[in-house]
ZAMAR-238849 format. One record per residue (C-alpha): residue number from 1; residue in one letter; x, y, z. Coordinates in nm, 3 decimals. Example, Ala and Ser with C-alpha at 12.3 -4.5 7.8 and 13.67 -1.06 7.14 Angstrom:
2
1, a, 1.230, -0.450, 0.780
2, s, 1.367, -0.106, 0.714
END
This chain:
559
1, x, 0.000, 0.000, 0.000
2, x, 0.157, 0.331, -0.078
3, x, 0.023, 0.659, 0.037
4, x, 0.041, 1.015, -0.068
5, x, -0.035, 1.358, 0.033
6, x, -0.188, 1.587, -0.130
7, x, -0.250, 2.039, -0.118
8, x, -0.576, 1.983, 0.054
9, x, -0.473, 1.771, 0.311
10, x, -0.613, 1.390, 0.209
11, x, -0.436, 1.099, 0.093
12, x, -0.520, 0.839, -0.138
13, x, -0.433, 0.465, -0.114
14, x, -0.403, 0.215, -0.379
15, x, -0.616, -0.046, -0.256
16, x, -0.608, -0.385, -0.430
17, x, -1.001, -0.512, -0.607
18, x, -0.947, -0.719, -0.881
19, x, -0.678, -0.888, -1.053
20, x, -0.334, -0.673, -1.062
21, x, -0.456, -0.412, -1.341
22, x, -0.801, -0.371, -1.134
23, x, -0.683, -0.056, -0.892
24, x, -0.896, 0.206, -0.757
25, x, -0.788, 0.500, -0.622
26, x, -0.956, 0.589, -0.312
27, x, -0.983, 0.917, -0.118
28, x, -0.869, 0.862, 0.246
29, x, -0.850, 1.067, 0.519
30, x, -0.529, 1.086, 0.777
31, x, -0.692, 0.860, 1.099
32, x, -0.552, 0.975, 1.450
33, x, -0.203, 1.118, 1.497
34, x, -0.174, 1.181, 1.142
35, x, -0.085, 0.816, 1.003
36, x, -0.243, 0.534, 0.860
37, x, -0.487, 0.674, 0.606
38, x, -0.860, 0.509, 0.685
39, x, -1.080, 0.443, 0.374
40, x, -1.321, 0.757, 0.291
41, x, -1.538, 0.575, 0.035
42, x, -1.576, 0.343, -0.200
43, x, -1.435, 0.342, -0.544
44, x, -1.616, 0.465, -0.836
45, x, -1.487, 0.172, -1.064
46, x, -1.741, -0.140, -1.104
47, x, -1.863, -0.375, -1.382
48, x, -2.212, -0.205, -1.323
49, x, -2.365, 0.012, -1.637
50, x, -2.392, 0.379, -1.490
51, x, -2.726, 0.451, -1.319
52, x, -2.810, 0.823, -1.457
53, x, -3.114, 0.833, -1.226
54, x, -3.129, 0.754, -0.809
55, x, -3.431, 0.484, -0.871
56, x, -3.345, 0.183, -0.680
57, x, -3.684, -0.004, -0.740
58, x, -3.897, -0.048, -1.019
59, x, -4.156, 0.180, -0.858
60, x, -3.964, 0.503, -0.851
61, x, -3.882, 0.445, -1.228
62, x, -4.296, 0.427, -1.301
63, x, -4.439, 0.711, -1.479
64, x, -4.794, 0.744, -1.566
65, x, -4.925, 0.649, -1.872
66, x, -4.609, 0.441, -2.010
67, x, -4.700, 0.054, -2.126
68, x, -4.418, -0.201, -2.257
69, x, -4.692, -0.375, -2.443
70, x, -5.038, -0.314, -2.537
71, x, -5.237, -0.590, -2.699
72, x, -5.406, -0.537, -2.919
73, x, -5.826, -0.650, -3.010
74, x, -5.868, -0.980, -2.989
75, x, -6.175, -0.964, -3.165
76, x, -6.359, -1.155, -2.898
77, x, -6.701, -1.015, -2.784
78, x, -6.653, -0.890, -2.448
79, x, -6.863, -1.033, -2.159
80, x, -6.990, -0.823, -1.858
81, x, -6.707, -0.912, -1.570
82, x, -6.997, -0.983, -1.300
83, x, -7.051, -1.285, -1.526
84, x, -6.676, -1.357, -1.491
85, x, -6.569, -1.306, -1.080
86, x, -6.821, -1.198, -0.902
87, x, -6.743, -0.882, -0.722
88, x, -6.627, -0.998, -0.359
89, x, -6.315, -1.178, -0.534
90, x, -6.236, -0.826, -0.744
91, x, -6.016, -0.576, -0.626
92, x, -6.173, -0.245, -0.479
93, x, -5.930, -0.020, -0.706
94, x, -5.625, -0.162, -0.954
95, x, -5.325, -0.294, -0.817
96, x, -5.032, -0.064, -0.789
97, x, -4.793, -0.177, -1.069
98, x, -4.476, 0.044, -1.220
99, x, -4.581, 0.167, -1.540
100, x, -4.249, 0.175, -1.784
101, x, -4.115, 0.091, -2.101
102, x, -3.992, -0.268, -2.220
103, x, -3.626, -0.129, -2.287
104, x, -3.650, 0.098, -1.877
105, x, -3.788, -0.260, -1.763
106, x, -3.512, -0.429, -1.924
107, x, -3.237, -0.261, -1.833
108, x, -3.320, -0.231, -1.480
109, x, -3.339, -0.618, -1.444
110, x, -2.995, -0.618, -1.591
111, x, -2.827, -0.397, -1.408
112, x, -2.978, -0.538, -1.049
113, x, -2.885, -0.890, -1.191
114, x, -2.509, -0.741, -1.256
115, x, -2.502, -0.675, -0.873
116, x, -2.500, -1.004, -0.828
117, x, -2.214, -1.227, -0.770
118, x, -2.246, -1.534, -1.041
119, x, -2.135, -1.898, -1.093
120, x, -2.080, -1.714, -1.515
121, x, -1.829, -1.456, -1.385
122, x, -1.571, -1.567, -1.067
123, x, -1.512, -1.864, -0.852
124, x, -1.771, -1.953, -0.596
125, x, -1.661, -2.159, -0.361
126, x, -1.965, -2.205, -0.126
127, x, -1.923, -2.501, 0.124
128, x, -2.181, -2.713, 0.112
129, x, -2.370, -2.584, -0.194
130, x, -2.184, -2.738, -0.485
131, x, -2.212, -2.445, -0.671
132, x, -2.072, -2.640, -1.000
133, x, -2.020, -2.523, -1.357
134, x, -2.385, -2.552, -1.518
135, x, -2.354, -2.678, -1.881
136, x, -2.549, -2.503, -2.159
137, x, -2.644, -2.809, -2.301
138, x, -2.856, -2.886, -2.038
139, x, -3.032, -2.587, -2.034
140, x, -3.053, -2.604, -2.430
141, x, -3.223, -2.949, -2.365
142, x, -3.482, -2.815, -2.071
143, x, -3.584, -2.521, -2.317
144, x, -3.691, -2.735, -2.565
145, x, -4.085, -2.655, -2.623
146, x, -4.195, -3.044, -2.529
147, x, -4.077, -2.952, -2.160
148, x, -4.087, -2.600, -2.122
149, x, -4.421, -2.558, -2.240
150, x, -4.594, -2.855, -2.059
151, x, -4.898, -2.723, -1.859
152, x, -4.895, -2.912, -1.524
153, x, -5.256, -2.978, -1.566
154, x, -5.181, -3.192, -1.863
155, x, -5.300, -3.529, -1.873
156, x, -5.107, -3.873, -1.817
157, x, -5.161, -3.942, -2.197
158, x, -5.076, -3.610, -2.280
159, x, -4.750, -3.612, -2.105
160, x, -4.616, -3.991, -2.144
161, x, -4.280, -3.829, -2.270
162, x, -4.236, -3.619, -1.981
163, x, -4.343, -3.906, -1.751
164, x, -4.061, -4.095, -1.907
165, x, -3.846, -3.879, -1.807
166, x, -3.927, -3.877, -1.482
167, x, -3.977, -4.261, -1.426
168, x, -3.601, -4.279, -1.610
169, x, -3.451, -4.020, -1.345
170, x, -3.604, -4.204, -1.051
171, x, -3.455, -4.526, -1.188
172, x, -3.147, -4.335, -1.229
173, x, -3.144, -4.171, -0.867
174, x, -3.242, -4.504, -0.742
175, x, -2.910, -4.667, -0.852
176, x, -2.665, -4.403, -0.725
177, x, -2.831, -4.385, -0.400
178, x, -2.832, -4.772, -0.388
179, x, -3.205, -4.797, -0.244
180, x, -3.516, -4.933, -0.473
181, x, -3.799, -4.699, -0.463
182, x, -3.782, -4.258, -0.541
183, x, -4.004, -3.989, -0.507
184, x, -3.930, -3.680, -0.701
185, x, -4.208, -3.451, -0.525
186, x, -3.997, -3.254, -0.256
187, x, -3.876, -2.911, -0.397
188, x, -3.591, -2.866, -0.225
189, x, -3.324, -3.017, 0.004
190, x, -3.520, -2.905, 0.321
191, x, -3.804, -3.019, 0.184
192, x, -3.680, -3.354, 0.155
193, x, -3.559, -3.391, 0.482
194, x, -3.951, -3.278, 0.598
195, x, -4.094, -3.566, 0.379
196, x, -3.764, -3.785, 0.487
197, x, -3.837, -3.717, 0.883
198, x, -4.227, -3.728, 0.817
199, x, -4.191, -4.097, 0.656
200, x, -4.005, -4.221, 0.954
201, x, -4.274, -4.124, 1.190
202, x, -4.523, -4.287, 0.983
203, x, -4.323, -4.571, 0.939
204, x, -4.365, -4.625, 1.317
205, x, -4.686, -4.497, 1.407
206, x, -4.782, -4.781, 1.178
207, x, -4.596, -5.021, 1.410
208, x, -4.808, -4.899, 1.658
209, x, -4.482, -4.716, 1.820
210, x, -4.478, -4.313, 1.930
211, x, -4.133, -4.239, 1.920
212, x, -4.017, -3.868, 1.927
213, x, -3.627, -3.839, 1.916
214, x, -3.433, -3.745, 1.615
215, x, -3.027, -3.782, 1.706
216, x, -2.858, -3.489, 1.506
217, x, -2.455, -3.430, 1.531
218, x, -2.346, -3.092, 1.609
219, x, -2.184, -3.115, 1.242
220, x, -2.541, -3.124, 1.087
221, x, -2.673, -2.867, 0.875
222, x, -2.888, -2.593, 1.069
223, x, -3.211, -2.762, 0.868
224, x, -3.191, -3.052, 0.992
225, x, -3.267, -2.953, 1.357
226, x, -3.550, -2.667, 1.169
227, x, -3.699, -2.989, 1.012
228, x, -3.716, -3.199, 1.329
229, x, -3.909, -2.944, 1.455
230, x, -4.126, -2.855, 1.215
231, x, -4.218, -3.255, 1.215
232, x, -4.313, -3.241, 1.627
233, x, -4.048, -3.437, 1.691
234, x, -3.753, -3.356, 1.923
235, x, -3.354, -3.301, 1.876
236, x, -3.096, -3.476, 2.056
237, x, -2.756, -3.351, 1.982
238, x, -2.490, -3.611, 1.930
239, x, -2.118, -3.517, 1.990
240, x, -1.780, -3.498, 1.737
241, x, -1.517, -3.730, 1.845
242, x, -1.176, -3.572, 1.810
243, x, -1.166, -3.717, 1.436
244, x, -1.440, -3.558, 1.350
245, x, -1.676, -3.774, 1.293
246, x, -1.985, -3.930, 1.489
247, x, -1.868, -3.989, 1.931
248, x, -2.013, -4.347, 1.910
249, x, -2.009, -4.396, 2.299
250, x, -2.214, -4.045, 2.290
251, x, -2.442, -4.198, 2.023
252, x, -2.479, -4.505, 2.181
253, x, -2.546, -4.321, 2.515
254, x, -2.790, -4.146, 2.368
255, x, -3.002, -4.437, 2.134
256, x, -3.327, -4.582, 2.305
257, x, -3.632, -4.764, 2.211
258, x, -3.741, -4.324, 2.146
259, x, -3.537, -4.283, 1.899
260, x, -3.723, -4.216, 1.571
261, x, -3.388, -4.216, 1.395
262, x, -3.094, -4.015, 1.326
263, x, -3.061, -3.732, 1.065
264, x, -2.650, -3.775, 0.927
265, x, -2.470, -3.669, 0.585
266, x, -2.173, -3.856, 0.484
267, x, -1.882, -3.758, 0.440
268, x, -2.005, -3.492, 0.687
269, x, -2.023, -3.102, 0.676
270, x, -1.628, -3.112, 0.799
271, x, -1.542, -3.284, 0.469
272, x, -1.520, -3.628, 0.644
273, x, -1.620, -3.943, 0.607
274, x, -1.708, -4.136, 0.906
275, x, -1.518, -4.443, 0.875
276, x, -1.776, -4.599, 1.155
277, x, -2.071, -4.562, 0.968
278, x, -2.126, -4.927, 0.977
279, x, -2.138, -4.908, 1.355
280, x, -2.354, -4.607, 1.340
281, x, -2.619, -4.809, 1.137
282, x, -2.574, -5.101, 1.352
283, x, -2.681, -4.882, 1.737
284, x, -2.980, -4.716, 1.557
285, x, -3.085, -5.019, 1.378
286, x, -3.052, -5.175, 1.712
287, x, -3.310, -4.947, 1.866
288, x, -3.553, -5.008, 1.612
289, x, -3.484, -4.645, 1.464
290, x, -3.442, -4.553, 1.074
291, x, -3.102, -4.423, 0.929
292, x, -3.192, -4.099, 0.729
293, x, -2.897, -3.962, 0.458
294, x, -2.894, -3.592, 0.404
295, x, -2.759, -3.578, 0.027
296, x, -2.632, -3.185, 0.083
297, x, -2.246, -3.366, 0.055
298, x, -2.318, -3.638, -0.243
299, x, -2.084, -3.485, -0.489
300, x, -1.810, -3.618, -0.285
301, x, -1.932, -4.018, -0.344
302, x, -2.125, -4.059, -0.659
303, x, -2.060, -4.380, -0.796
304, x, -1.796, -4.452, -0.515
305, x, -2.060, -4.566, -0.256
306, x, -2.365, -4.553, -0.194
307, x, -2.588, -4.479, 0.131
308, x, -2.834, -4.743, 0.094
309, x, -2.513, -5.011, 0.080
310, x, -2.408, -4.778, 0.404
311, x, -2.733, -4.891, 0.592
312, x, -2.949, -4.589, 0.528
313, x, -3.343, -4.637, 0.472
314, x, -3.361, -4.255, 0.331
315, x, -3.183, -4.055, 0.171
316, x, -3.282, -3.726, 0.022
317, x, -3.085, -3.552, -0.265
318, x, -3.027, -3.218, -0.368
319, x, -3.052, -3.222, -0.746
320, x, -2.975, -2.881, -0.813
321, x, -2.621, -2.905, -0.648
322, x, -2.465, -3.252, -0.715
323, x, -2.643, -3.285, -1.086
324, x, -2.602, -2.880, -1.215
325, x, -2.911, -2.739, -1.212
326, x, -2.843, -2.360, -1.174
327, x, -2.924, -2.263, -0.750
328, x, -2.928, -1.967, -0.551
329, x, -3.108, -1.660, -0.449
330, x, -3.418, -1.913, -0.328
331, x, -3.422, -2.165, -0.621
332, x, -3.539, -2.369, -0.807
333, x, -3.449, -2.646, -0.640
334, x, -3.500, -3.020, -0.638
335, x, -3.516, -3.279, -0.303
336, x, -3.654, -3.646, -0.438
337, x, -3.583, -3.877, -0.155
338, x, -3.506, -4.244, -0.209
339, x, -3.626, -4.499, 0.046
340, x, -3.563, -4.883, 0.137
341, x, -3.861, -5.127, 0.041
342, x, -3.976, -5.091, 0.426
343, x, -4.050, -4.701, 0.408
344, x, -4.198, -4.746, 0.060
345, x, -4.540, -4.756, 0.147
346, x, -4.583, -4.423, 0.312
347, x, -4.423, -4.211, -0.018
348, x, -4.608, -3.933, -0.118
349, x, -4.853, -3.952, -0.375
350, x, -4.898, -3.902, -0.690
351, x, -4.652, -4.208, -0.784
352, x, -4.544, -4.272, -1.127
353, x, -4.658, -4.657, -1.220
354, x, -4.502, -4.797, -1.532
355, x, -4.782, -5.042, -1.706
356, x, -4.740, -5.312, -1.974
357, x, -5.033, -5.218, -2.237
358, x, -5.101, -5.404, -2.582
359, x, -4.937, -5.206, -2.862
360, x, -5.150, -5.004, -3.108
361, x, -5.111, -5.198, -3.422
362, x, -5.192, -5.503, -3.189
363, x, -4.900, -5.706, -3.212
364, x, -4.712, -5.723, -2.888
365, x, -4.677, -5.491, -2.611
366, x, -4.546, -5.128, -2.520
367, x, -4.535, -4.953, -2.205
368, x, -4.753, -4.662, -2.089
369, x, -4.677, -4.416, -1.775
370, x, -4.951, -4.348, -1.505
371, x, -4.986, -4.109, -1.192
372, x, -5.156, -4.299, -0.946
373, x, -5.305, -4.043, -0.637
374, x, -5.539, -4.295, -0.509
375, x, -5.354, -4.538, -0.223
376, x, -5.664, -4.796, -0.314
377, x, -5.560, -4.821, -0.671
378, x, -5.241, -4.941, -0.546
379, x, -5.099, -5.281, -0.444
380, x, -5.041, -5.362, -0.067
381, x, -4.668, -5.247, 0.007
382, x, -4.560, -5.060, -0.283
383, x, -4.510, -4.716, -0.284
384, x, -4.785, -4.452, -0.207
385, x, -5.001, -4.747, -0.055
386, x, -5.057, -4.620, 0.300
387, x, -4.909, -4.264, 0.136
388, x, -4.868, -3.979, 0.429
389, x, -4.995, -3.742, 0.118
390, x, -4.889, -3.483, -0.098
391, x, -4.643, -3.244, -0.038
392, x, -4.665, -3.009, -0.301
393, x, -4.900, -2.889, -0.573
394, x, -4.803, -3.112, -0.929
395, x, -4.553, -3.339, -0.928
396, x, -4.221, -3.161, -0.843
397, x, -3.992, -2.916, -1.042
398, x, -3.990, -3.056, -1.416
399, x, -3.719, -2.833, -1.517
400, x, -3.489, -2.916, -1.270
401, x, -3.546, -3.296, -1.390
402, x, -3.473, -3.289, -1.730
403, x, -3.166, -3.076, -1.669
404, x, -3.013, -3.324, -1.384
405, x, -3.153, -3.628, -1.617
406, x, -2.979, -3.463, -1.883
407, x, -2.650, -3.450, -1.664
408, x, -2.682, -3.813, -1.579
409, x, -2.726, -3.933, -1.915
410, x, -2.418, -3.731, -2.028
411, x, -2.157, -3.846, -1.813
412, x, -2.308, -4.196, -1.716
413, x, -2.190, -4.389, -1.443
414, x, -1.827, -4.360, -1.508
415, x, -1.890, -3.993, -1.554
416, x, -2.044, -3.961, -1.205
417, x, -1.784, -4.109, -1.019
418, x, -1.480, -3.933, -1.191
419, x, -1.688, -3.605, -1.071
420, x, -1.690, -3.682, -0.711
421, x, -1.341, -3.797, -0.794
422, x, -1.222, -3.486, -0.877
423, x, -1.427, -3.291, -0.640
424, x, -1.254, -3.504, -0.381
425, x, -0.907, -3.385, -0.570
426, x, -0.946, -3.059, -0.620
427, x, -1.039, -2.971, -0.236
428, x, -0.676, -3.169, -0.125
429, x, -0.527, -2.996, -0.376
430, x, -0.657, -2.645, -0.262
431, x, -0.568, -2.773, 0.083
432, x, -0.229, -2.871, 0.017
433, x, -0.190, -2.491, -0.163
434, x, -0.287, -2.330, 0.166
435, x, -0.008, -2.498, 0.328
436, x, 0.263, -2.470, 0.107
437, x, 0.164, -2.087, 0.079
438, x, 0.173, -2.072, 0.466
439, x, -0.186, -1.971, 0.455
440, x, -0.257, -2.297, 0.763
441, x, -0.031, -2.106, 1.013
442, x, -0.355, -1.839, 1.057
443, x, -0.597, -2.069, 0.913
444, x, -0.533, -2.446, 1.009
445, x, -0.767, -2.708, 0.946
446, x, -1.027, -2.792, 1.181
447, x, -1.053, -3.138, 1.199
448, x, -0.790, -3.405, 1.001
449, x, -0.539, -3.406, 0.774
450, x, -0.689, -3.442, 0.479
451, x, -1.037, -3.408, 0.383
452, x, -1.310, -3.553, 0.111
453, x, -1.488, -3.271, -0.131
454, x, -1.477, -2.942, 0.130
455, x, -1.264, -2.893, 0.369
456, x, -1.307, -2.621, 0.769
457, x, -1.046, -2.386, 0.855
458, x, -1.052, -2.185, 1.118
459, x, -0.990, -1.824, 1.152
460, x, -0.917, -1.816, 1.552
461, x, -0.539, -1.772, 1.497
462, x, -0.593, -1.549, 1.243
463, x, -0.854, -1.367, 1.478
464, x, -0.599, -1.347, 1.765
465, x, -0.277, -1.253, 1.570
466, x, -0.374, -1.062, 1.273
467, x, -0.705, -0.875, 1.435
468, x, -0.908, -0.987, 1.134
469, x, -1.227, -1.185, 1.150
470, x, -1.329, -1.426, 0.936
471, x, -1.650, -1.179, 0.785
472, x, -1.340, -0.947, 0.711
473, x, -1.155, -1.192, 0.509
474, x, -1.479, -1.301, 0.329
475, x, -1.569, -0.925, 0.264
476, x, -1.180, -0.882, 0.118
477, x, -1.234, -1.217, -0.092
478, x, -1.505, -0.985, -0.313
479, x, -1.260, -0.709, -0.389
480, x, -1.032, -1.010, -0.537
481, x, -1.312, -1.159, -0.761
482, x, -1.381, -1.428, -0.562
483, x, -1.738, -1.484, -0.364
484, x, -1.635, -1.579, -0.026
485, x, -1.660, -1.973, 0.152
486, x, -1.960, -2.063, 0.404
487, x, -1.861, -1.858, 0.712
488, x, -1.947, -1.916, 1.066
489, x, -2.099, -2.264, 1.043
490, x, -2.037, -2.568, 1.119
491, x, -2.094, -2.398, 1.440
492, x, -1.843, -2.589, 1.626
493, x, -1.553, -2.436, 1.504
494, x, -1.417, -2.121, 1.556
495, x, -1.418, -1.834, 1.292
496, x, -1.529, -2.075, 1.060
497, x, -1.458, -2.109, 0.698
498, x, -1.609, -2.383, 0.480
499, x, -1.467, -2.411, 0.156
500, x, -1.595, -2.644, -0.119
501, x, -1.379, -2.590, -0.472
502, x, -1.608, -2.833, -0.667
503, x, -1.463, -3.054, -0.963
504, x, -1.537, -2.838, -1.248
505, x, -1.305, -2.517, -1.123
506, x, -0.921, -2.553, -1.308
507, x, -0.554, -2.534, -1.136
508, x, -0.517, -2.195, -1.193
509, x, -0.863, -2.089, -1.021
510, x, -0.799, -2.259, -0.752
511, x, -0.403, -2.106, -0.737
512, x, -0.522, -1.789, -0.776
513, x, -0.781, -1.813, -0.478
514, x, -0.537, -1.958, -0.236
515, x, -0.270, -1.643, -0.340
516, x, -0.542, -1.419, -0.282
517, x, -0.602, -1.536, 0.071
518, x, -0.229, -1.550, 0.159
519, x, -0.231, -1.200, 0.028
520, x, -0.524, -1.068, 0.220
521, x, -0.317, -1.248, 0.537
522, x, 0.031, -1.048, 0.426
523, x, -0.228, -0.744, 0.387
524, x, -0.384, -0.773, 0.738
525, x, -0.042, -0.803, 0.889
526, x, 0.064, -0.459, 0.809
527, x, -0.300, -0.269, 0.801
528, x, -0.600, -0.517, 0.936
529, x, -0.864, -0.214, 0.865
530, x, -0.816, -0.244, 0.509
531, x, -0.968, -0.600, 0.547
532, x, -1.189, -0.488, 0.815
533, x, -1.351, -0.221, 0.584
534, x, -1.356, -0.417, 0.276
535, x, -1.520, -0.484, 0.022
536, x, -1.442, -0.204, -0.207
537, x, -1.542, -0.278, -0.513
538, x, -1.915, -0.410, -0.480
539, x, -2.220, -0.211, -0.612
540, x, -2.295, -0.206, -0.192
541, x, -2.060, -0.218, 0.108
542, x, -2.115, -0.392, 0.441
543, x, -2.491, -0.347, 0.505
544, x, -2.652, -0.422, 0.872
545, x, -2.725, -0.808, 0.813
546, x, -2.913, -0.774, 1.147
547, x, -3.104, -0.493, 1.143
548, x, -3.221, -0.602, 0.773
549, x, -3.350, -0.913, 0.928
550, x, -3.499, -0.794, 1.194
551, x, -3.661, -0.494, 1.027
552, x, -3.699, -0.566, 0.705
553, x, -3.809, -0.316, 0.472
554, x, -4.034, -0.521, 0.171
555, x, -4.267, -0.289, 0.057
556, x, -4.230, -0.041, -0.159
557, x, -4.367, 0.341, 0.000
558, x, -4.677, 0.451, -0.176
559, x, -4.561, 0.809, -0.314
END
């Protein structure tokens, strides 16, 4: 950082926010004692398209009278609208909608959606989330008008192609979770674990058994214990041995004849797998409980092993992260759950049957696709038969499964597992950078030695030495054209960072991300409140996280 003064009495500082031709000059004023120059304001320089105007919403842009499309007659004789919706269900005066033009409309969209960080534009190493290159093909294939343009309402004979589809994935799903029987409803991860936790209950509430524990580690993701709840039931923490994986003596304290069953993903969210997972299945099994698989971490086995081999009677998958169907910002999403042939019967309905019909030029047979909602019109023990119910409106998120279908069918099972092999790679490679750049003396692992997909570090040394935090570093990862890792979770470490590289980021990425944080480090050592000011170089700086959540402001003023 240099540092010069200038007739008026301010500084500037060069102050790094991009790669090394990316510098913005920033106005700083002398802090305390006359030294060490303290950030002023942001810079001016950004990616973003020059907002003339101070609109921030579509609202303020709306000007009276302005259309960006008028259709035109129809031609159709018009009908009295009492005849229509009677007038309690009409509106007292119109809704309050921005009036602008198509190109105003357009280019606001744009520029808001240039304010976002992207998968398209920089590394985003996201523990957890797999956020994993999205191929075009896929979405070339999901466009297509015989899938786009289905209307939900459609009927089974209307829609055998897209039921094929469907009936292929679950087949497909089926094999790499190593359990017989899927339901694609769910329409998200969470979701899945809802219908996951909800099956197990039924399960034993048709034994005739209330049971009302779910064991959770204190590794789990922060759903898990949300979705517990939400199902009535009641959490019981489990512990992390020094390995970190599952404290079987604290487990096996812990399972009783109450024990519903016991929420895990594996390898867990320290990037482990629990070599005792064997055991694990054996104590709950031993209870009478059910093993449920959270699929957040699945990129890290596919086609290496498989949960229902591991003793798991449900597992739930997150399509959009382990098979590339574009995520974030609140969806879409995907979370079919796959379940042993005991759990089976209490899927939720409708299911997809797959009937042997006579052909239509009467020689032979073909197949036809059916969604069965009635339990009655299905056989004793197979899925949906003593159904806990729908879930959801239709029959899941059809885009999301011909894009992850799509994904399957293009790498096949080979495919898959050189994937999660690489995943697996790439994070001990990134790892193994860290350390050779001296990065681990500030930010050592948590847990291990080596790890499986995503690997913890914590920021505690860094915290105590350097006077960073690990929100600082993740801020100071923006100005570098990075999006920061997970921060702060799993909970159990300090100043966490979780840091998932995926398989489909090169060398070089992953090289350049672990110079920039060995930078920021070098940085922090001789001026921590450049970090602890940063970013620079975003559209917005640090806003109050808190205060926006617990005062949100989501409606627009009425002028």
């Amino acid at each position: 950082m240099s540092t010069t003064e200038n007739t008026t009495g301010r500084g500037t500082k060069d102050v790094h926010i991009g790669d090394d031709s990316a510098i913005a000059r920033e106005a700083v004023l002398p802090a305390a004692g006359g030294s060490d120059p303290r950030p002023l304001a942001a810079p001016t320089t950004s990616v973003n398209p020059i907002q003339r105007d101070h609109a921030t919403t579509i609202f303020e842009k709306s000007v009276a009278g302005r259309r960006a499309f008028v259709a035109p007659d129809a031609g159709v004789p018009e009908v009295a609208l009492d005849e229509i919706i009677p007038a309690a269900f009409r509106r007292k005066a119109p809704a309050r909608l921005p009036q602008v033009t198509e190109p105003e409309l357009v280019r606001h969209y744009v520029r808001l959606s240039r304010r976002n960080f992207d998968l398209d534009t920089g590394f985003y190493p996201l523990g957890s989330c797999t956020m994993k290159y999205n191929p075009r093909l896929h979405e070339r294939v999901g466009a297509l008008p015989g899938h786009a343009r289905l209307h939900p309402f459609q009927t089974a004979d209307h829609a055998q192609g897209a039921l094929e589809v469907m009936y292929g994935l679950e087949r497909q799903l089926a094999e790499v979770s190593g359990l017989p029987h899927v339901c694609l409803q769910p329409s998200a991860g969470s979701h899945g674990e809802l219908a996951g936790v909800l099956l197990a209950r039924a399960y034993h509430e048709a034994r005739g058994e209330k049971r009302t524990k779910v064991l959770t580690p204190d590794t789990a993701h922060g759903t898990n214990p949300a979705t517990v709840t939400m199902a009535g039931l009641e959490v019981v923490k489990v512990a992390t041995n020094p390995d970190g994986g599952v404290d079987i003596d604290d487990l096996r304290a812990k399972a009783d004849e109450d024990v519903a069953l016991i929420m895990l993903t594996n390898p867990n969210t320290l990037g482990i797998f629990d070599p005792n997972i064997e055991e694990i299945a054996s104590i709950v099994h031993g209870v009478g409980g059910v093993l449920y698989y959270d699929g957040a971490n699945l990129n890290a086995i596919m086609g290496i092993s498989r949960p229902g081999d591991m003793g798991f009677d449900i597992v739930h998958f997150n399509l959009h992260k382990s098979f590339t169907q574009p995520h974030g910002g609140g969806g879409p999403g995907s979370g079919p759950i796959a379940v042993s042939d005991r759990i089976a019967p209490y899927v939720p309905v409708p299911v997809i049957r797959r009937e042997e019909v006579p052909a239509a030029d009467g020689e032979g047979t073909t197949h036809r696709f059916d969604l069965v909602s009635d339990p009655d019109r299905l056989p004793d023990g197979a899925p949906g038969s003593k159904t806990i119910g729908k879930l959801r409106g239709f029959q899941g998120n059809y885009g999301v499964f011909v894009r992850c279908y799509s994904y399957i069918l293009s790498l096949g099972g080979s495919g898959l597992k050189d994937a999660s092999e690489v995943a697996v790679l790439n994070a001990n490679y990134l790892l193994a950078k860290l350390e050779e750049l001296g990065v681990r003396k500030q930010l050592p692992l948590a847990f291990g030695t080596r790890c499986m997909h995503e690997f913890v570090i914590s920021g505690g040394p860094m915290k105590r030495e350097l006077g960073i935090r690990t929100l600082d570093l993740a801020k100071r990862l923006l100005d570098h054209g990075f999006h920061p890792p997970t921060v702060y979770f799993p909970l159990l470490v300090e100043e966490a960072l979780l840091i998932e590289p995926v398989e489909t980021e090169a060398r070089e990425t992953l090289d350049a991300f672990a110079e920039a944080l060995a930078e920021i480090l070098r940085e922090a050592g001789e001026d921590p409140t450049i970090a602890q000011n940063a970013p620079y170089s975003t559209p917005v700086r640090r806003l109050d996280e808190a205060g926006a959540a617990k005062k949100p402001r989501i409606r627009q003023p009425i002028a």
